[in-house]
C-alpha positions in Angstrom: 0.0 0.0 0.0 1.2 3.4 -0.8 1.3 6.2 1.8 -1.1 8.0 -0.5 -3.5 5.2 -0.1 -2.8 4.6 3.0 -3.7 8.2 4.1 -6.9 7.8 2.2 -7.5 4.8 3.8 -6.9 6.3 7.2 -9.3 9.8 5.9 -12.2 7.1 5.2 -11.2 5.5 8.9 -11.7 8.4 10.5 -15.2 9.5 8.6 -16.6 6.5 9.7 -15.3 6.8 13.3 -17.0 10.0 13.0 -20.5 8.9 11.7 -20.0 6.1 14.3 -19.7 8.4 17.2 -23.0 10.3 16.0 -24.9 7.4 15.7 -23.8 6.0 19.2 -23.1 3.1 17.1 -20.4 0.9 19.3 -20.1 -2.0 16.6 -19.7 0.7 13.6 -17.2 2.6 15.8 -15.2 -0.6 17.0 -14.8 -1.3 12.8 -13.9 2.1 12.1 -11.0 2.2 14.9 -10.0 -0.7 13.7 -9.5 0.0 10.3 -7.7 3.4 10.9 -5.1 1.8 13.0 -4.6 -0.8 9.9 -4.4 2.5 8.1 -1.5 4.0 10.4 0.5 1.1 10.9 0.7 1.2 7.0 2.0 5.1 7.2 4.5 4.2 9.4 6.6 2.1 6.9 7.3 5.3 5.4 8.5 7.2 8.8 11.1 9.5 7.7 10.7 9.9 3.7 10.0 13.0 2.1 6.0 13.6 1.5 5.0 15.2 -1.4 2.5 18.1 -1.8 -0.7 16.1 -1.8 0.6 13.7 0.8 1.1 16.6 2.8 -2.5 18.0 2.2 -3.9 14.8 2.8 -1.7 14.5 6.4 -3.4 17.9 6.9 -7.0 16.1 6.4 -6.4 13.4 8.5 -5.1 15.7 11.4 -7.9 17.9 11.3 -10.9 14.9 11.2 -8.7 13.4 14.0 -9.0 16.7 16.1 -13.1 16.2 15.4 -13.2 12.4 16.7 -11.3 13.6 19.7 -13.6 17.0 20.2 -16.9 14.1 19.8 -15.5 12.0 22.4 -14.5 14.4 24.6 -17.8 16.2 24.5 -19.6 12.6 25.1 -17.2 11.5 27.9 -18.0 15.4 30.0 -21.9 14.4 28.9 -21.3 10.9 30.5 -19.4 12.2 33.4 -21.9 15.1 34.4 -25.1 12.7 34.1 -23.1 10.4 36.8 -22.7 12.7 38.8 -26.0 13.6 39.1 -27.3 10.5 39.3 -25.2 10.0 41.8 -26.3 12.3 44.1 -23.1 15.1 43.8 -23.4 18.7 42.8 -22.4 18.9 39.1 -19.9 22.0 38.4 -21.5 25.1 35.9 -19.8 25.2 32.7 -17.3 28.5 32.8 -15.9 29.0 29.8 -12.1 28.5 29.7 -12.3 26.5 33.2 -11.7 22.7 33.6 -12.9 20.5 36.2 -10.8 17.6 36.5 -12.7 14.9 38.4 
């Protein structure tokens, strides 16, 4: 596999991963992971080679819809943490903007 095609692979990874996550579909998000790691360790045999222009753009892609799986879990992991906490009896902090509660 090329790194091109890798990297297109790993784009297509994370879109699922993506629809996945909306869709609260475990199964769909388990296959996507999966395949985007196939994806990675397949960009790794070229560690240290020069990337060309569109291997570079598509780098750029894959970083930025990796920064939106990570925004989607995080989001659903403060969702999950706040409803335990209220079902669980303990005062939930107010979102502040530009704060952080670290439980």
């Amino acid at each position: 596999m090329t790194r091109r095609n890798a990297l297109i692979a790993l784009i297509e990874g994370l879109h699922a991963e993506i629809a996945a996550l909306k869709a609260n579909d475990s199964a769909a998000l388990e296959a996507a992971t999966a395949a985007k790691l196939v994806a990675i360790d397949a960009i790794a045999q070229y560690e240290g080679q020069p990337a060309s222009p569109e291997v570079e753009e598509l780098a750029a892609e894959a970083y930025r819809l990796n920064e939106t799986c990570r925004i989607y879990v995080n989001l659903m992991a403060a969702n999950v943490r706040r409803r335990l906490q209220l079902l669980s009896g303990q005062p939930a902090p107010a979102y502040r903007p530009g704060t952080y509660a670290l439980a």
